[in-house]
C-alpha positions as a Markdown table, in Angstrom:
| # | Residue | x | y | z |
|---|---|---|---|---|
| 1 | Unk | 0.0 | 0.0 | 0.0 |
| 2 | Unk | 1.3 | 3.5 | -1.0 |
| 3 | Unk | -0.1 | 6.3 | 1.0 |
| 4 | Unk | -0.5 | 9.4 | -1.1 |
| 5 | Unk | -2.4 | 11.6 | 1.6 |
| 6 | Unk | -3.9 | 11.5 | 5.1 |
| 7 | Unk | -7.1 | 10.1 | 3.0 |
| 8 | Unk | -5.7 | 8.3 | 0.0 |
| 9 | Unk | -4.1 | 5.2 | -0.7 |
| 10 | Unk | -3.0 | 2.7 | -3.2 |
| 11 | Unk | -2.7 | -0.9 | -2.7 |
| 12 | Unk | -0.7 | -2.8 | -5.0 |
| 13 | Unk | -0.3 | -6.2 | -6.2 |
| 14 | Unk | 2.6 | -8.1 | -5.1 |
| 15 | Unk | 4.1 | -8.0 | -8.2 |
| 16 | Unk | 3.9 | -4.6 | -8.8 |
| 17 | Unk | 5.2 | -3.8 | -5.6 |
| 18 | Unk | 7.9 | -6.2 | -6.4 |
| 19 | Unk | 8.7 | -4.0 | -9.0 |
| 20 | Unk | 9.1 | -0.8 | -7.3 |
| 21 | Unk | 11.2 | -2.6 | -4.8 |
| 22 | Unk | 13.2 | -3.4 | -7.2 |
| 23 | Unk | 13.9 | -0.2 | -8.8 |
| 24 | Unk | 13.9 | 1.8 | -5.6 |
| 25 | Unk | 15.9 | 0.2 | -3.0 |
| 26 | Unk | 18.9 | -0.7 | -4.7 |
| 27 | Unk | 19.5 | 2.7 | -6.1 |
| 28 | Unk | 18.8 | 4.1 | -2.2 |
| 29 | Unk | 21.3 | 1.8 | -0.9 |
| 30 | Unk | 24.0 | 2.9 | -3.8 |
| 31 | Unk | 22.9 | 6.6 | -2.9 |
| 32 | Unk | 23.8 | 6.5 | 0.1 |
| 33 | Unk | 27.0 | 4.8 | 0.1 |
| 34 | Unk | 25.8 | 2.0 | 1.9 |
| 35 | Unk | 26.6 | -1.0 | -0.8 |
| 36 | Unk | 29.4 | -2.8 | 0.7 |
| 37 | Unk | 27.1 | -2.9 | 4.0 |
| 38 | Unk | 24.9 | -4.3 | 2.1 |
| 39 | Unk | 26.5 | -6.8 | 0.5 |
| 40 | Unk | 27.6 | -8.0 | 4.0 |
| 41 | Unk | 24.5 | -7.8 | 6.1 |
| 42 | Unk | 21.3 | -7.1 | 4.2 |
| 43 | Unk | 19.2 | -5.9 | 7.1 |
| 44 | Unk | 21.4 | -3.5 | 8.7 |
| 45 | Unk | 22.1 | -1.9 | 5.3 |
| 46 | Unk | 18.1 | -1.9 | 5.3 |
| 47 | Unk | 17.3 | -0.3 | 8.6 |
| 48 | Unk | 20.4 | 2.5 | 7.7 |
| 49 | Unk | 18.8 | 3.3 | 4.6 |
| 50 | Unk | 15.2 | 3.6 | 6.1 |
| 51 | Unk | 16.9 | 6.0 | 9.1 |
| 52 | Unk | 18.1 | 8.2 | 6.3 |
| 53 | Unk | 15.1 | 8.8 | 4.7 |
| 54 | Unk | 13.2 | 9.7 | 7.8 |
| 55 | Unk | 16.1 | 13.4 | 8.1 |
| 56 | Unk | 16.6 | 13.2 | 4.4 |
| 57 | Unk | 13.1 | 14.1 | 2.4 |
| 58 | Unk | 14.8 | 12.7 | -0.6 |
| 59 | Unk | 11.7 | 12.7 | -2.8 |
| 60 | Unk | 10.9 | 16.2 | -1.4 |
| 61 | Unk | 14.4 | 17.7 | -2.7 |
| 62 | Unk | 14.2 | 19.1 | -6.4 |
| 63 | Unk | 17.9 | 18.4 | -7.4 |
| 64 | Unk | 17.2 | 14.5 | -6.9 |
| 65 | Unk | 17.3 | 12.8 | -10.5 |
| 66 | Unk | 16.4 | 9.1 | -10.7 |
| 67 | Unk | 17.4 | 7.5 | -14.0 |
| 68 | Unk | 16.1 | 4.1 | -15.2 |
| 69 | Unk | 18.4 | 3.2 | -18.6 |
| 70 | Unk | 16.0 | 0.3 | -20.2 |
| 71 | Unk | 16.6 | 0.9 | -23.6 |
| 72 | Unk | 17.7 | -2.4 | -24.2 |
| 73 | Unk | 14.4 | -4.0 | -22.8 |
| 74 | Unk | 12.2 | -0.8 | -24.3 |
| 75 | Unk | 13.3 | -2.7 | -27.9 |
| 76 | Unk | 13.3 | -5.8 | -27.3 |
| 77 | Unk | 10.1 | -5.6 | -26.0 |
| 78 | Unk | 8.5 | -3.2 | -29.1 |
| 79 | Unk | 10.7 | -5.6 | -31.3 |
| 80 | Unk | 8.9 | -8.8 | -29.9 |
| 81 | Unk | 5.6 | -7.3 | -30.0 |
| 82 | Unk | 5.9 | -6.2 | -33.4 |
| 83 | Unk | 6.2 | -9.6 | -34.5 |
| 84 | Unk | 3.4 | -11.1 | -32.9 |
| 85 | Unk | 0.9 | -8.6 | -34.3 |
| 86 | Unk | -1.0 | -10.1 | -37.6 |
| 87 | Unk | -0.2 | -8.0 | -40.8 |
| 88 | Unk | -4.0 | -6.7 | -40.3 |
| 89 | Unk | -3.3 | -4.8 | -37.1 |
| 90 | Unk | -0.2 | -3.9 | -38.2 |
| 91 | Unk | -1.5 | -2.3 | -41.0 |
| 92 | Unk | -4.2 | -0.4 | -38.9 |
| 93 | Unk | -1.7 | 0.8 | -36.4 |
| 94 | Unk | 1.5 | 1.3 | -38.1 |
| 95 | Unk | 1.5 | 4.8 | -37.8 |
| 96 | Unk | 1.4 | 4.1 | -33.7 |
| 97 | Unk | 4.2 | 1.8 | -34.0 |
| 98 | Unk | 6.3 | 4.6 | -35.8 |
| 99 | Unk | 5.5 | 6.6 | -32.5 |
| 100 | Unk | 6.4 | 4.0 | -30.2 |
| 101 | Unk | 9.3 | 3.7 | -32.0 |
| 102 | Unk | 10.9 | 7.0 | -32.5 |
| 103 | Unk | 9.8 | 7.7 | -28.5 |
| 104 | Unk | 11.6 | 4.9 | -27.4 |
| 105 | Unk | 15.0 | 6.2 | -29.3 |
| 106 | Unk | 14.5 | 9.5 | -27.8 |
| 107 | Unk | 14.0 | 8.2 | -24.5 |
| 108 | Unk | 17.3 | 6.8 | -25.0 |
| 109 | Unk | 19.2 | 9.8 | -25.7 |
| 110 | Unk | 17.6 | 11.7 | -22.9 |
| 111 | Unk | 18.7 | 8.8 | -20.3 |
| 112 | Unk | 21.6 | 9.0 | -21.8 |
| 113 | Unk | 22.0 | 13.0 | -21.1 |
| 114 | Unk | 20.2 | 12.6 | -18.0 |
| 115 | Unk | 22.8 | 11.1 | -16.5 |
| 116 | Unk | 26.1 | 13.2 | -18.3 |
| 117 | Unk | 24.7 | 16.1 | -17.2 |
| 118 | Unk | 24.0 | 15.1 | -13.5 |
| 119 | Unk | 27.2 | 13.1 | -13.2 |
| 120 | Unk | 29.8 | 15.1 | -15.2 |
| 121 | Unk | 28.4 | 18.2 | -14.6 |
| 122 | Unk | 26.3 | 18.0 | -11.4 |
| 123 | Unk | 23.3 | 19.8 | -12.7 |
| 124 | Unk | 20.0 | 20.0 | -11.0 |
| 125 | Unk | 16.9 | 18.4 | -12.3 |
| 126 | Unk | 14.7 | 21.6 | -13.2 |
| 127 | Unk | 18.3 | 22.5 | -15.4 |
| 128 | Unk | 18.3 | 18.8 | -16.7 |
| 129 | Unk | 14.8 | 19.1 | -17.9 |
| 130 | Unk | 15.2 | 22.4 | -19.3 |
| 131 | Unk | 18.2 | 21.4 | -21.4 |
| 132 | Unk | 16.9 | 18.2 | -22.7 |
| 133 | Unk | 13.3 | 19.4 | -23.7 |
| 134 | Unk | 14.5 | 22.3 | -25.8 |
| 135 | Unk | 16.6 | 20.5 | -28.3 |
| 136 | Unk | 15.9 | 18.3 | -30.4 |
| 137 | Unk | 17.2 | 14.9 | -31.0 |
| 138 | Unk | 19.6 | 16.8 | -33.8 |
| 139 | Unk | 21.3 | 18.8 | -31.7 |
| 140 | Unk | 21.7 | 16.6 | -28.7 |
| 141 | Unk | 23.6 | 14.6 | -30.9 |
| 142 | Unk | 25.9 | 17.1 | -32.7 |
| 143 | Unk | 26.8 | 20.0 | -30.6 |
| 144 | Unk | 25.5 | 19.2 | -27.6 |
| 145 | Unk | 27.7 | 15.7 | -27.7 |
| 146 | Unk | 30.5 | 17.7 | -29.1 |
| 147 | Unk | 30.6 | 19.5 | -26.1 |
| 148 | Unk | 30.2 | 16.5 | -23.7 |
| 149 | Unk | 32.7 | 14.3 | -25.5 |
| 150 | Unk | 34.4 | 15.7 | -28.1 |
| 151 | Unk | 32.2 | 14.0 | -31.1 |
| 152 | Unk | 28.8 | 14.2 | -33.1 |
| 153 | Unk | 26.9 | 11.6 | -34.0 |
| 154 | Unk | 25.5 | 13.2 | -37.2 |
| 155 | Unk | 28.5 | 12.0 | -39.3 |
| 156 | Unk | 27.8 | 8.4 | -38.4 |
| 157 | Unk | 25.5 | 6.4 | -41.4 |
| 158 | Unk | 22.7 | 5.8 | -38.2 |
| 159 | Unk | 21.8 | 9.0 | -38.1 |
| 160 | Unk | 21.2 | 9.1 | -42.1 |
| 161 | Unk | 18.6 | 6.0 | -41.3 |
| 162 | Unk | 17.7 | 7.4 | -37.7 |
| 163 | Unk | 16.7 | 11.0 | -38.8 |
| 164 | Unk | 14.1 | 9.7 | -41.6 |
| 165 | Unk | 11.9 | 8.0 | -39.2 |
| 166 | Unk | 12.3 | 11.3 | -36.9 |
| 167 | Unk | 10.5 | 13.2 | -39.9 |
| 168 | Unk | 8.4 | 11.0 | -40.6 |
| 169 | Unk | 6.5 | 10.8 | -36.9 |
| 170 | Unk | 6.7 | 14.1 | -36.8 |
| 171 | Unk | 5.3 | 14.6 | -40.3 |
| 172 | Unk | 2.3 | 12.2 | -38.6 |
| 173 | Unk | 1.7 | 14.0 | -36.1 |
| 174 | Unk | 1.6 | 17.1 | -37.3 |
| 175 | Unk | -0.3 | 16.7 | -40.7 |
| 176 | Unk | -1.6 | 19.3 | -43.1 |
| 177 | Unk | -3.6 | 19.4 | -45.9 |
| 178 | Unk | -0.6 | 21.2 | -47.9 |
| 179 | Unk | 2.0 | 18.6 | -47.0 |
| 180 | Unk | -0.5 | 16.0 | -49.2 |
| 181 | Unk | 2.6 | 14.9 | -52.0 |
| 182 | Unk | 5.1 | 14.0 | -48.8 |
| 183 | Unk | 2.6 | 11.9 | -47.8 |
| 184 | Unk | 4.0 | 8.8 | -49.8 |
| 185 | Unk | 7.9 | 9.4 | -49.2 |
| 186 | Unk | 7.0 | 8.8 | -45.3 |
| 187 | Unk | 4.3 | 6.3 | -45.8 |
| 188 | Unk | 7.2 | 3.9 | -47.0 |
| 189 | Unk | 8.7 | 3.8 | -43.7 |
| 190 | Unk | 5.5 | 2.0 | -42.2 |
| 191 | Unk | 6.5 | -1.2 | -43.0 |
| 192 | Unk | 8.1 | -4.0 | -40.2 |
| 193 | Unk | 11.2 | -4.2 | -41.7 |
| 194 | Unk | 12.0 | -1.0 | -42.0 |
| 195 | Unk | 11.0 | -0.4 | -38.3 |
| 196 | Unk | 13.6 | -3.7 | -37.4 |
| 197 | Unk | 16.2 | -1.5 | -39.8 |
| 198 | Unk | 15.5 | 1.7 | -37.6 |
| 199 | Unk | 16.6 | -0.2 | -34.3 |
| 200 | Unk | 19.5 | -1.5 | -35.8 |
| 201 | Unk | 20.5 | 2.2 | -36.6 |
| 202 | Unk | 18.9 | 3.3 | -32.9 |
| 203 | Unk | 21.3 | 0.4 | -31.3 |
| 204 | Unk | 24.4 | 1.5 | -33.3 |
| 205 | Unk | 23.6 | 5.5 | -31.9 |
| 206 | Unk | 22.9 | 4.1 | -28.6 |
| 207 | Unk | 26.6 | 1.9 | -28.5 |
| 208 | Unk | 28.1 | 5.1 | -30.1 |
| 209 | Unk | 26.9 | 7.1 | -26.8 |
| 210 | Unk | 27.8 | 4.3 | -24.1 |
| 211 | Unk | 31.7 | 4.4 | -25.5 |
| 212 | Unk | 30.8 | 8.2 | -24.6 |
| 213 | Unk | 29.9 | 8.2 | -21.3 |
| 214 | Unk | 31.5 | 9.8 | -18.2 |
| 215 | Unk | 33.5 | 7.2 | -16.8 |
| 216 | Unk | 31.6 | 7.8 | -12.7 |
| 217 | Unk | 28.6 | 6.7 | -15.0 |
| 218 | Unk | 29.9 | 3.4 | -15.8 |
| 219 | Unk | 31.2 | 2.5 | -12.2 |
| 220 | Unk | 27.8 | 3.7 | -10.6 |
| 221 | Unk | 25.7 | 1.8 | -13.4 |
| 222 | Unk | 27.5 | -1.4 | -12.9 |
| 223 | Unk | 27.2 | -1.0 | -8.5 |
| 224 | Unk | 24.0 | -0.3 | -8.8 |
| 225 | Unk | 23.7 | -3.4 | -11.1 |
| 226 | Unk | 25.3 | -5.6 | -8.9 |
| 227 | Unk | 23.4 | -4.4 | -5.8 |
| 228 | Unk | 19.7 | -5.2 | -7.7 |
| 229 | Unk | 20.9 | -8.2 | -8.4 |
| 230 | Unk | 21.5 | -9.3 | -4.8 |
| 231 | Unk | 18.1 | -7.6 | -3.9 |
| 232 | Unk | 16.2 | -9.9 | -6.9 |
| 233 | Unk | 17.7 | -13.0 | -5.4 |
| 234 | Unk | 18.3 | -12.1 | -1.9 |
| 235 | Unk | 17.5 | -8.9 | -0.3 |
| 236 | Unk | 17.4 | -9.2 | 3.5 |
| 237 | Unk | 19.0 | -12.6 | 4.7 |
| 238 | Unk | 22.4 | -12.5 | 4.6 |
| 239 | Unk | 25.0 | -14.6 | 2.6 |
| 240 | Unk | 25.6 | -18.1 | 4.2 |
């Protein structure tokens, strides 16, 4: 049960609550520095974190940013689905598949600055936010990588496949009676094979900004990695 108010609540299922125990407490327990007690003795770790919280008002604060990188699972699962789904369905949703699509890409290159900025450069998460819902997916990728890392993304052949499928939602989207004769150019991107094609180019982007990344990102990624994966299996007896 989650406790919005003094009058509201939510109960959950066990395995949604699962879920959010999953996510949650292992990035608490790398937050405050408390992994190697953890890994060690799994209740007192617990009861430390839980003390915290109580002086802390994490969720209160406003420079707090919590980043869940799932790419990887965000396309395998779109990938999976879009083969299950008959060619009639397809057909009457491909333009929603396109969305799904190019939003999961973005997604990807906003976890990706999500955590640069807040790592490399300590920003807050109002100055975060501002940053990354200003530009677009072109220029977080050329000069705002340039800046980062030293490199832009726009001379790699994926963005010559990525930036196609970019116009096309947004063509979509945003439709108008005048824009009739591109209607065919985009319309030839609503197929499954050229949506498999776009996440081979999305992957290739997203390996191209991984080799980028602050190294503190890669450390803390693969702690808080190792500590989940004690909390799936484990996460309050101790090891024998």
């Amino acid at each position: 049960m989650i406790m919005l108010d003094d009058e509201t609540e939510i109960v959950l299922d066990d395995e949604l609550r699962q879920s959010i125990l999953e996510k949650f407490v292992p990035w608490l327990i790398v937050h405050y520095e408390l992994d190697e007690l953890y890994k060690d003795n799994r209740m007192a770790a617990i009861e430390r974190m839980l003390e915290l919280l109580k002086t802390d008002k994490i969720f209160d604060r406003k420079d707090v940013i919590i980043i869940a990188t799932e790419y990887e699972k965000n396309r395998n699962d779109f990938l999976e689905f879009l083969s299950s789904v008959d060619d009639v369905n397809f057909e009457r949703n491909n333009e929603m598949f396109l969305f799904k699509a190019v939003s999961i890409f973005e997604t990807m290159v906003n976890e990706f600055y999500s955590e640069e900025l807040k790592f490399r450069y300590h920003f807050s998460l109002k100055k975060v936010n501002d940053i990354i819902s200003r530009l677009s997916a072109e220029e977080k990728l050329d000069w705002l990588l340039q800046i980062t890392s030293g490199d832009t993304y726009l001379d790699e052949p994926g963005w010559n496949k990525i930036k196609p499928f970019i116009r096309a939602r947004n063509f979509f989207i945003h439709y108008k009676p005048q824009d009739a004769n591109e209607h065919s150019r985009h319309s030839k991107l609503l197929t499954r094979d050229s949506l498999i094609e776009f996440f081979k180019a999305c992957t290739d982007c997203y390996d191209f900004l991984n080799v980028r990344k602050f190294e503190g990102i890669h450390e803390y990624n693969q702690l808080l990695s190792e500590v989940t994966e004690i909390f799936k299996v484990s996460p309050y007896q101790n090891p024998k």
